[in-house]
VMD Tcl script that draws the C-alpha trace (Angstrom):
set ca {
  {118.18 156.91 80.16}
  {120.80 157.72 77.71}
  {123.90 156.12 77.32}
  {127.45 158.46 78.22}
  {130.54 159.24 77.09}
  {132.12 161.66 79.57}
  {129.45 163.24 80.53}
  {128.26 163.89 77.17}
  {125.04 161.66 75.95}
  {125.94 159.60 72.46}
  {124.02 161.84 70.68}
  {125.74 165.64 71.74}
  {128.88 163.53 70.35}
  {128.14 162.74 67.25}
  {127.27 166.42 66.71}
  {130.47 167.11 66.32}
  {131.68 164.64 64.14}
  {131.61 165.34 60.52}
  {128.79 164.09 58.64}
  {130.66 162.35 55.59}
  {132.88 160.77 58.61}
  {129.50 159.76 60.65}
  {127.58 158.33 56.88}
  {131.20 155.86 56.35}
  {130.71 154.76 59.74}
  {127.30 154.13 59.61}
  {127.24 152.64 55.95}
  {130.39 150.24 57.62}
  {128.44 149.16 60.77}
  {125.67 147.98 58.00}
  {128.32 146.32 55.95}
  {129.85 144.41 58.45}
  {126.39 143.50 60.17}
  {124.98 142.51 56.64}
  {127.86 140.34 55.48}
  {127.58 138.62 58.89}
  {124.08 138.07 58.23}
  {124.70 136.46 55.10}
  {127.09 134.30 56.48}
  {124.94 132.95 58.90}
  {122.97 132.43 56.14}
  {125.66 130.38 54.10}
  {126.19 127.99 56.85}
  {122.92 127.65 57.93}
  {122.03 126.57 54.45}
  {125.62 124.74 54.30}
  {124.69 122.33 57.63}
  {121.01 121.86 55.90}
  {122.79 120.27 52.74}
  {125.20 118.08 55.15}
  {122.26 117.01 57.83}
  {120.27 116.07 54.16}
  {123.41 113.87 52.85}
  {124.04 112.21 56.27}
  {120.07 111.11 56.17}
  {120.82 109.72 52.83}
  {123.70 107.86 53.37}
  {121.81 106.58 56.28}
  {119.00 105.70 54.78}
  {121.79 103.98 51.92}
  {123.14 101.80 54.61}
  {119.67 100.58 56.09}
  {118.24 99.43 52.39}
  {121.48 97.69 51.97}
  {121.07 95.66 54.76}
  {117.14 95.34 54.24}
  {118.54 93.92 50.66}
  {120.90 91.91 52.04}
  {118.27 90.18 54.63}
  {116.44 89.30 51.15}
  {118.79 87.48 49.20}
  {119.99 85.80 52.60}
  {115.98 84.79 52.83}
  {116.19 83.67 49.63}
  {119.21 81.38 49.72}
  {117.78 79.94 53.28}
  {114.65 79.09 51.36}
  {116.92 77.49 47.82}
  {118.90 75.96 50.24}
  {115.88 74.15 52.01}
  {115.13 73.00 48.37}
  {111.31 74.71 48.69}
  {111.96 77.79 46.29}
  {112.93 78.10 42.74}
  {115.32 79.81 40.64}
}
mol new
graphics top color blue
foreach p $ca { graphics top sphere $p radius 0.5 }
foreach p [lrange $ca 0 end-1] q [lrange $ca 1 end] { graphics top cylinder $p $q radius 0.2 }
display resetview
């Protein structure tokens, strides 16, 4: 089944347009398509860096506290008078 444009399949009318006309058309459908592409691209790549930053600063927090837990450890046990400095 072929797709219609007054009666006329897609293909009879482009017949009559001229070529040069038909090749910018063409060569600006591909454009447009391509830069879209690479767009998608750009903030696919964009939200990779961002997801990789919010692990880190994640990851950041969670050592801090792990580091805090220590040295709060390690007063409990100075404070007992059982560890040493």
């Amino acid at each position: 089944m072929t797709a219609s444009l007054d009666g006329r399949s897609i293909t009879e009318s482009l017949m009559y347009v001229p070529g040069n006309k038909l090749t910018l058309g063409l060569q600006l459908l591909q454009d447009s398509s391509t830069m879209f592409i690479i767009e998608l691209q750009k903030r696919s790549k964009n939200d990779q860096y961002h997801l990789r930053l919010q692990n880190l600063l994640y990851e950041v927090g969670h050592l801090q506290k792990e580091i805090n837990k220590c040295l709060e450890f390690r007063y409990v046990i100075l404070w007992l008078g059982d560890g040493k400095k």
